[in-house]
PyMOL Python script that loads the backbone (N, CA, C, O; Angstrom):
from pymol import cmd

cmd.read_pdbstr("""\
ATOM      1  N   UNK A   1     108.076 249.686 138.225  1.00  0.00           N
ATOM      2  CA  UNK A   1     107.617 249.046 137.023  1.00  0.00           C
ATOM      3  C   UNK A   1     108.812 248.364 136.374  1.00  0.00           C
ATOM      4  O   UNK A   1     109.848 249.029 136.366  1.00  0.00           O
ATOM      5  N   UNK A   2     108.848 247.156 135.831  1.00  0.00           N
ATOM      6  CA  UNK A   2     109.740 246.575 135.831  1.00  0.00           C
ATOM      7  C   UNK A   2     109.833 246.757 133.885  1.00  0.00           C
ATOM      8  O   UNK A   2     108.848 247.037 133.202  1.00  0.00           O
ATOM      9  N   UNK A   3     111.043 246.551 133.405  1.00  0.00           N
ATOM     10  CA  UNK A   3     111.014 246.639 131.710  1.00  0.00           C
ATOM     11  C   UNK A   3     110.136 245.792 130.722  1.00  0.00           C
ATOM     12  O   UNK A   3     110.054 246.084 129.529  1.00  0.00           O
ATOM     13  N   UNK A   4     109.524 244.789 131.253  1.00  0.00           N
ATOM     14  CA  UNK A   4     109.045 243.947 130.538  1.00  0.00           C
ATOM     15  C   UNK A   4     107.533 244.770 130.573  1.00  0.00           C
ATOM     16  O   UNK A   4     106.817 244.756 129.571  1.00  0.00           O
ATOM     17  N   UNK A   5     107.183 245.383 131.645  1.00  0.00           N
ATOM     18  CA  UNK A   5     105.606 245.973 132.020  1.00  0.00           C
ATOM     19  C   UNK A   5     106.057 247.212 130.896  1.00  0.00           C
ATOM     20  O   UNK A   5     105.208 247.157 130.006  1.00  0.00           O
ATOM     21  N   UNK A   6     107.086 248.342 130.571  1.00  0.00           N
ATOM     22  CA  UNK A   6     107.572 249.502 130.276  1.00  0.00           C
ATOM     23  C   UNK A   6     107.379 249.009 128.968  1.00  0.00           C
ATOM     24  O   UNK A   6     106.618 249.765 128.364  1.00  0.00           O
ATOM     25  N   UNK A   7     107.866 247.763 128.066  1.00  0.00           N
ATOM     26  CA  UNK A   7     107.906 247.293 127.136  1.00  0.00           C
ATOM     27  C   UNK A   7     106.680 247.147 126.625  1.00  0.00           C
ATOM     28  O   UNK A   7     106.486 247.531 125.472  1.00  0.00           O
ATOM     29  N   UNK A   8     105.574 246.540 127.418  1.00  0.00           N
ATOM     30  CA  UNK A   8     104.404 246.021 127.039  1.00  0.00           C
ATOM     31  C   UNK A   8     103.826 247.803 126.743  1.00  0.00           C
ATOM     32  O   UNK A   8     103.742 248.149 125.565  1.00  0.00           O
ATOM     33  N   UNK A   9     103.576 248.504 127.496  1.00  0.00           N
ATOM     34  CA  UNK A   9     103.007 249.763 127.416  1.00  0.00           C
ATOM     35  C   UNK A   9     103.462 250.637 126.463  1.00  0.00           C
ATOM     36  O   UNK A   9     102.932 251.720 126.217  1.00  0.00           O
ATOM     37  N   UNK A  10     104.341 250.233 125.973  1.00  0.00           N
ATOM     38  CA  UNK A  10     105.078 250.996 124.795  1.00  0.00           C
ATOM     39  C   UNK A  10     105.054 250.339 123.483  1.00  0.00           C
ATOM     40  O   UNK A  10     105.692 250.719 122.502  1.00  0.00           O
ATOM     41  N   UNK A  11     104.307 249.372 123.535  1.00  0.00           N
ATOM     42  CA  UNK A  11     104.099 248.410 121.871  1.00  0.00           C
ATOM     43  C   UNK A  11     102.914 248.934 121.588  1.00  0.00           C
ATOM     44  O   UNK A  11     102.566 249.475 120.538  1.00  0.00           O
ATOM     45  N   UNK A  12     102.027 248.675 123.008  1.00  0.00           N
ATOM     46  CA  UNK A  12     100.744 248.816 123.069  1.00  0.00           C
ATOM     47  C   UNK A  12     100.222 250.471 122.589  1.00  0.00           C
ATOM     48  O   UNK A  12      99.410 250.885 121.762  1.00  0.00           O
ATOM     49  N   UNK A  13     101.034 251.051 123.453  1.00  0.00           N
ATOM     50  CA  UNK A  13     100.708 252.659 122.266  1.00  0.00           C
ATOM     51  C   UNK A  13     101.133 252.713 121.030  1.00  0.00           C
ATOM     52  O   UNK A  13     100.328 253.219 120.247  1.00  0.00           O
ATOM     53  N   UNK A  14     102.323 252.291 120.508  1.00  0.00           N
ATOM     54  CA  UNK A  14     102.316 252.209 119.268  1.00  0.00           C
ATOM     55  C   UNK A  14     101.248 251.846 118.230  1.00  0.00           C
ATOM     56  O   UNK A  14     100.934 252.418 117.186  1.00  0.00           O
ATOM     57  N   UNK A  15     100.599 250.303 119.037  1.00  0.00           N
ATOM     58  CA  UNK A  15      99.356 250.093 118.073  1.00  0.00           C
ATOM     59  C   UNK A  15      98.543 250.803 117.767  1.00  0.00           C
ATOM     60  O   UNK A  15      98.037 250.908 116.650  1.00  0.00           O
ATOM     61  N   UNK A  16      98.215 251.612 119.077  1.00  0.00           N
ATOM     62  CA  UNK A  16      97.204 252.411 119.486  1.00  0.00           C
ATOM     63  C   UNK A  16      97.031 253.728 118.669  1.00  0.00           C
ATOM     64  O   UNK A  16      96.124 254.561 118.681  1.00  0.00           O
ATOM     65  N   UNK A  17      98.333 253.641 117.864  1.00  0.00           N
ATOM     66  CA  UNK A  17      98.650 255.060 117.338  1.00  0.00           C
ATOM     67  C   UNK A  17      97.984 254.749 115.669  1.00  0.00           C
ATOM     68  O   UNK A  17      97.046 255.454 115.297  1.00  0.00           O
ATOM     69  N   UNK A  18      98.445 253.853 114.898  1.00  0.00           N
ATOM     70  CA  UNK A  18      98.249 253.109 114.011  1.00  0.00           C
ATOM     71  C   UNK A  18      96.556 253.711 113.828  1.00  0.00           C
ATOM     72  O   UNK A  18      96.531 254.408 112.814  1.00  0.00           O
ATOM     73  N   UNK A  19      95.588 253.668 114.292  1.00  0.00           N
ATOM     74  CA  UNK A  19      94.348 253.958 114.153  1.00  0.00           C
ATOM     75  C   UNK A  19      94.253 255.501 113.637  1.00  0.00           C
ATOM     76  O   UNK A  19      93.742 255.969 112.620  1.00  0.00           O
ATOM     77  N   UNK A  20      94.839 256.023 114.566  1.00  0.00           N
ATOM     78  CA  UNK A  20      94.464 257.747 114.751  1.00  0.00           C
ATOM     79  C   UNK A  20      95.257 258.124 113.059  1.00  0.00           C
ATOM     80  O   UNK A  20      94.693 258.879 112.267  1.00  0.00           O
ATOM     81  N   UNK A  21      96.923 257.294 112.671  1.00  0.00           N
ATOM     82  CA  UNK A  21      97.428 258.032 111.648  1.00  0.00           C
ATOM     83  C   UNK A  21      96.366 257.327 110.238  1.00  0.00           C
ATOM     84  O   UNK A  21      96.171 258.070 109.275  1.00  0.00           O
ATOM     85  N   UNK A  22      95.787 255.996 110.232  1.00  0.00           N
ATOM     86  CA  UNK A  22      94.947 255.167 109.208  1.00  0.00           C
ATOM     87  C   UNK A  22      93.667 257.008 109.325  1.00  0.00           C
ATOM     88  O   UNK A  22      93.834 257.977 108.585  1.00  0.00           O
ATOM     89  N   UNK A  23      92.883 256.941 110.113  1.00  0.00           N
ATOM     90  CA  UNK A  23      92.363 258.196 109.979  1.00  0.00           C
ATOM     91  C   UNK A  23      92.997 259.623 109.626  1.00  0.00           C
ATOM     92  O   UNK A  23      92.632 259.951 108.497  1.00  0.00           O
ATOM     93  N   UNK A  24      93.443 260.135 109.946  1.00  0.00           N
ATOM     94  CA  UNK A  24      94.164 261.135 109.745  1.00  0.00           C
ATOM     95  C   UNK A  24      94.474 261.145 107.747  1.00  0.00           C
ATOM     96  O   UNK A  24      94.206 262.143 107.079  1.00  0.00           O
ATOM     97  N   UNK A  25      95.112 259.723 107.066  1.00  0.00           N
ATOM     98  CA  UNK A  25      95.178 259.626 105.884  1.00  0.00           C
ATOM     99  C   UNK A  25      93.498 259.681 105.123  1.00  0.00           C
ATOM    100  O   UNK A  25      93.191 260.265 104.083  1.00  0.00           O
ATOM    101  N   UNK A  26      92.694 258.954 105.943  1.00  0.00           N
ATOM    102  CA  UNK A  26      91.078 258.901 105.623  1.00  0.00           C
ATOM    103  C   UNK A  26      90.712 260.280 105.087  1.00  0.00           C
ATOM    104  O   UNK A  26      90.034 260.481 104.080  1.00  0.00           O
ATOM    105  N   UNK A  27      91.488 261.629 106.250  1.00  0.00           N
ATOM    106  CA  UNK A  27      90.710 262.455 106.045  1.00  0.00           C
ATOM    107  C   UNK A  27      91.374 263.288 104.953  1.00  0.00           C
ATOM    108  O   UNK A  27      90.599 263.503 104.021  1.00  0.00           O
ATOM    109  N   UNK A  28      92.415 263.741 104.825  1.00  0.00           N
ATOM    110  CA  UNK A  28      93.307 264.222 104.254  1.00  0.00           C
ATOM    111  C   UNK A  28      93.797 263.600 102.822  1.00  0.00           C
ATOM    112  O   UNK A  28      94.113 264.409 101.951  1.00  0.00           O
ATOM    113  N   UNK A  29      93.867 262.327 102.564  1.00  0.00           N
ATOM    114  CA  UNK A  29      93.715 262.025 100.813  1.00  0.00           C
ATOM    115  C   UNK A  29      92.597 261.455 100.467  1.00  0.00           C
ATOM    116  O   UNK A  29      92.327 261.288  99.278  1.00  0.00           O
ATOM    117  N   UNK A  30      91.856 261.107 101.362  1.00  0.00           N
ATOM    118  CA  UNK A  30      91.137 260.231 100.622  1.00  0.00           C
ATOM    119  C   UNK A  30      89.733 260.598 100.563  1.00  0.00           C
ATOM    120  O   UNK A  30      88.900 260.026  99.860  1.00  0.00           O
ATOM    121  N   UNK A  31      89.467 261.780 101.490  1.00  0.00           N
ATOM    122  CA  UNK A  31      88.691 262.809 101.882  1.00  0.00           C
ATOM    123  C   UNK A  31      87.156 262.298 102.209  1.00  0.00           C
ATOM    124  O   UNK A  31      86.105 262.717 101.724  1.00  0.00           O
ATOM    125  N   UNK A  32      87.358 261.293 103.154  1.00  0.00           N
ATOM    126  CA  UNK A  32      85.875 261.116 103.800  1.00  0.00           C
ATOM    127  C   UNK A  32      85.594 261.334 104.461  1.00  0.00           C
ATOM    128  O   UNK A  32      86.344 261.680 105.373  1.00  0.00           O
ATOM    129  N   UNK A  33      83.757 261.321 104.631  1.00  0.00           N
ATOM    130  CA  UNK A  33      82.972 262.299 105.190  1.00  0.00           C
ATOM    131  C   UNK A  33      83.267 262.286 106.349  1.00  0.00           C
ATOM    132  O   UNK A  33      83.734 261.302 106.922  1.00  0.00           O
ATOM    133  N   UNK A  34      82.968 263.710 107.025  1.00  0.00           N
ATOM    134  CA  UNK A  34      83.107 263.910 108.554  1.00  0.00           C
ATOM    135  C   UNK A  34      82.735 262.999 109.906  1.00  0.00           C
ATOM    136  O   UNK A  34      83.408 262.742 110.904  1.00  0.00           O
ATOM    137  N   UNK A  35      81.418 262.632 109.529  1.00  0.00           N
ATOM    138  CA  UNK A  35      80.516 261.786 110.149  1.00  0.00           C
ATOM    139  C   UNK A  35      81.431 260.481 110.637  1.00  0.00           C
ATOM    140  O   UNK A  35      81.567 260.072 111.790  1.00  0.00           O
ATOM    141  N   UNK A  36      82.071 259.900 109.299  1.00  0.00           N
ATOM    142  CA  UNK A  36      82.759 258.985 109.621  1.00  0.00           C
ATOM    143  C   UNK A  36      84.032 258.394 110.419  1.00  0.00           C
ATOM    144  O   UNK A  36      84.397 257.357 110.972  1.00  0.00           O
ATOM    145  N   UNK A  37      84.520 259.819 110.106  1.00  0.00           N
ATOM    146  CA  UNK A  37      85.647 260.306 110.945  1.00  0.00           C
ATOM    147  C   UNK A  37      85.498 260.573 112.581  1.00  0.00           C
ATOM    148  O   UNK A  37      86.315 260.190 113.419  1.00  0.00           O
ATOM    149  N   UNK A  38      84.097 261.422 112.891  1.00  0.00           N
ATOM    150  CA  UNK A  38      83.629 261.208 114.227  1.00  0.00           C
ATOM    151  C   UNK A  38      83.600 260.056 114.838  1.00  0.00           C
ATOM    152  O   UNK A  38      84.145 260.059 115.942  1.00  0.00           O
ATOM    153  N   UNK A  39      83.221 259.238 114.544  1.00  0.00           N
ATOM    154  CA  UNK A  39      82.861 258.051 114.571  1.00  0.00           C
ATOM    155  C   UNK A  39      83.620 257.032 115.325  1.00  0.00           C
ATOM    156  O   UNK A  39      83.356 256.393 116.343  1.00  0.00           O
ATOM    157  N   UNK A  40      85.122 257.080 114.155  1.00  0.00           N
ATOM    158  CA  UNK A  40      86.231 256.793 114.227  1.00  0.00           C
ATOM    159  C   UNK A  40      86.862 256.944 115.609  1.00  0.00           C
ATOM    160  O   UNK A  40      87.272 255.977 116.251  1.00  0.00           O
ATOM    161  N   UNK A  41      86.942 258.731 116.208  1.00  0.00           N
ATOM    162  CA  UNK A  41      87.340 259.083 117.108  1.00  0.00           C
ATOM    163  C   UNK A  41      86.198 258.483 118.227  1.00  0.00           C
ATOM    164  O   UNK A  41      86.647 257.814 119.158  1.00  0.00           O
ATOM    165  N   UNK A  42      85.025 258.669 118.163  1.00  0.00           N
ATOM    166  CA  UNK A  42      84.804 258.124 119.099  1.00  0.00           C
ATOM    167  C   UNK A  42      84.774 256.426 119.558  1.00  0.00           C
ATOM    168  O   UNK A  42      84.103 256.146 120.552  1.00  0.00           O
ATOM    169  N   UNK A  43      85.307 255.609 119.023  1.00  0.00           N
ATOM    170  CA  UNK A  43      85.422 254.340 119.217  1.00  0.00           C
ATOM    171  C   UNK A  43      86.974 254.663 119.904  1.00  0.00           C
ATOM    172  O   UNK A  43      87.134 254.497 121.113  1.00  0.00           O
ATOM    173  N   UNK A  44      87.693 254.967 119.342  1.00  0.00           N
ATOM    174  CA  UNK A  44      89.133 255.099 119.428  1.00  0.00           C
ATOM    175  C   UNK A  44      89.747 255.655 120.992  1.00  0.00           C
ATOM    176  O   UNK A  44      90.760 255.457 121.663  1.00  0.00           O
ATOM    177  N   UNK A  45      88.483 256.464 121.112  1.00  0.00           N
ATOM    178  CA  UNK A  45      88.845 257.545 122.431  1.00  0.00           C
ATOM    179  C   UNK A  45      88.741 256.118 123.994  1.00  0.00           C
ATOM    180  O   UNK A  45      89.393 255.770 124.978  1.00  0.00           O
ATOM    181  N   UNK A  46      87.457 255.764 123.259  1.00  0.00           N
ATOM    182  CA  UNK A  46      87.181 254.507 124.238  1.00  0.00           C
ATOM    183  C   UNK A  46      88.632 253.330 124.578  1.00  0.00           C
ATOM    184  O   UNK A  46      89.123 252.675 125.497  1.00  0.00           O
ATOM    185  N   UNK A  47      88.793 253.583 123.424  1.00  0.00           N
ATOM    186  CA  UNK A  47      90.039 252.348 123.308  1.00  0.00           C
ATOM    187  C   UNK A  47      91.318 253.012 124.103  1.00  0.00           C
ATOM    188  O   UNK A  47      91.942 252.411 124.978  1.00  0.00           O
ATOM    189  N   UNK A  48      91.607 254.350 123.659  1.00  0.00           N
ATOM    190  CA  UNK A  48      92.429 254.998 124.565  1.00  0.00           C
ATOM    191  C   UNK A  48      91.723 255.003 126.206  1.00  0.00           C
ATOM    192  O   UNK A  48      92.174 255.701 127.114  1.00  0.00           O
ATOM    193  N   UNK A  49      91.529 254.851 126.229  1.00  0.00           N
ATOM    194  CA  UNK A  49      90.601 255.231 128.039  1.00  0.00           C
ATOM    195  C   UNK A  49      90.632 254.148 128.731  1.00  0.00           C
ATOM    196  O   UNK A  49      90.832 254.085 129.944  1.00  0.00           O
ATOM    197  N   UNK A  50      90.400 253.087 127.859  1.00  0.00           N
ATOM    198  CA  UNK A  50      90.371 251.489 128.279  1.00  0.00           C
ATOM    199  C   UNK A  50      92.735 251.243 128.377  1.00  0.00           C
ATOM    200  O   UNK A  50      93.518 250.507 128.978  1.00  0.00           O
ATOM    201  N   UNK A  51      92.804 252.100 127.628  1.00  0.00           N
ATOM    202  CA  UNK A  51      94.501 251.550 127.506  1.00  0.00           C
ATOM    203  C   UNK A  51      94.826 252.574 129.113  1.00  0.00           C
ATOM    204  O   UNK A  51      95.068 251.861 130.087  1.00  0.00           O
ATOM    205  N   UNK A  52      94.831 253.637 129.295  1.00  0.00           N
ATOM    206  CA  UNK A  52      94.841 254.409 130.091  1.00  0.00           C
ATOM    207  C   UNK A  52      94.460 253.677 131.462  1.00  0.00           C
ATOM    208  O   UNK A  52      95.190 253.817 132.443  1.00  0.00           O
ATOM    209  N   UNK A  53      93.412 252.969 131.507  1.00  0.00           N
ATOM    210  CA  UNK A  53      93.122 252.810 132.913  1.00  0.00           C
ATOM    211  C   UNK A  53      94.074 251.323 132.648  1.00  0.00           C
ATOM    212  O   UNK A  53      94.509 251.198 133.793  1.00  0.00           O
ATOM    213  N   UNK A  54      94.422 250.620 132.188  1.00  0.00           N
ATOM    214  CA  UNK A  54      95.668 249.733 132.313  1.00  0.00           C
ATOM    215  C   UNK A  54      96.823 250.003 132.416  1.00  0.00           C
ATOM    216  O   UNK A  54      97.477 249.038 132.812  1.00  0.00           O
ATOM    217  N   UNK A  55      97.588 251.188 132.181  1.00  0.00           N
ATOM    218  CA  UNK A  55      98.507 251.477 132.594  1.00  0.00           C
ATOM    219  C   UNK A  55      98.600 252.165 133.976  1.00  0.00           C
ATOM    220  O   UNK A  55      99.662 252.406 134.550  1.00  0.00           O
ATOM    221  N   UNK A  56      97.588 252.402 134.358  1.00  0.00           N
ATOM    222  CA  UNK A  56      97.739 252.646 135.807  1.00  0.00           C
ATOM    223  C   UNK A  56      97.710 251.602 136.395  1.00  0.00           C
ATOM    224  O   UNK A  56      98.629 251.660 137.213  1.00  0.00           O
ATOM    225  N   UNK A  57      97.328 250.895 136.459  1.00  0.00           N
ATOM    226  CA  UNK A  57      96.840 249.651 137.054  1.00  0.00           C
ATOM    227  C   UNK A  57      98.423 249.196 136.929  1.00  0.00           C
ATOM    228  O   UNK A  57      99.065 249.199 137.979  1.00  0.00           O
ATOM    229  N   UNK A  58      98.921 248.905 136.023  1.00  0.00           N
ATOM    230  CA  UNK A  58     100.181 248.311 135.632  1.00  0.00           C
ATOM    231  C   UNK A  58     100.944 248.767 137.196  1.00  0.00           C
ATOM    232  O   UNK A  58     101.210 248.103 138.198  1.00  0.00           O
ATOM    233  N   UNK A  59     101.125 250.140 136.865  1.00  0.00           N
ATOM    234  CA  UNK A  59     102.053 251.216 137.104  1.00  0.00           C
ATOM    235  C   UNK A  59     101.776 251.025 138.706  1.00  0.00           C
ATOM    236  O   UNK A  59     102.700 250.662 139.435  1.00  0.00           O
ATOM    237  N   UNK A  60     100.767 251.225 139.106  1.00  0.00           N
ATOM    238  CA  UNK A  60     100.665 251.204 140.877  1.00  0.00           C
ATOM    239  C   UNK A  60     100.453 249.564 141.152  1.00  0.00           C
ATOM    240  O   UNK A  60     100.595 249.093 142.281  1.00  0.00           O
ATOM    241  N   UNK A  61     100.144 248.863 140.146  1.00  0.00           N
ATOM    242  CA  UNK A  61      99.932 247.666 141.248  1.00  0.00           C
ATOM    243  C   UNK A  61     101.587 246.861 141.172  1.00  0.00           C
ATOM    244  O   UNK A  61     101.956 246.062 142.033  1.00  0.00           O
ATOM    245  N   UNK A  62     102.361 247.235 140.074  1.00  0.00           N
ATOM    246  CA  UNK A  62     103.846 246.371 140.389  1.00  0.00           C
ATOM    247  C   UNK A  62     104.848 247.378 140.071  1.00  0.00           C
ATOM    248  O   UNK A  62     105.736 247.319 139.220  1.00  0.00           O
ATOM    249  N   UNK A  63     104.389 248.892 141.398  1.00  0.00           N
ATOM    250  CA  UNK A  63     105.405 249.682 141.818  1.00  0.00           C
ATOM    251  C   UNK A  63     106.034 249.251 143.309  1.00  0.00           C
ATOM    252  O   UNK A  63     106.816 249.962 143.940  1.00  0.00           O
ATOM    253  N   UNK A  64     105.685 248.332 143.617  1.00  0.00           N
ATOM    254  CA  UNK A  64     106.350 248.062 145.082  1.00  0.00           C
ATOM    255  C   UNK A  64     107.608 247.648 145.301  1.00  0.00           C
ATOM    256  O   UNK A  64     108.010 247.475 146.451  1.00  0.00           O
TER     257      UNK A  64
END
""", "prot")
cmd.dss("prot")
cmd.show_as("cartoon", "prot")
cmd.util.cbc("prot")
cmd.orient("prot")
């Protein structure tokens, strides 16, 4: 994997992270409902799963 692919995968979780801590504040000061928060995670999980199967892809197709 070359640094520019290492680079890209490492911004890209950062963003990725940005969601989970915006929730996390949702639940904890600002205290909304559960439901919504489910919700949250489940869109999010997708988005992780979708990032996940691109970094493999990354990772085995320009490990040669």
């Amino acid at each position: 994997m070359k640094a520019e692919h290492i680079e890209l995968v490492i911004e890209f979780g950062v963003i990725l992270l940005s969601p989970v801590i915006h929730t996390l504040y949702l639940h904890y000061v600002k205290k909304v409902e559960a439901e919504v928060i489910k919700q949250n995670l489940r869109l999010f999980l997708k988005l992780y799963a979708l990032f996940a199967i691109a970094v493999l892809l990354i990772f085995f197709s320009f490990n040669k």
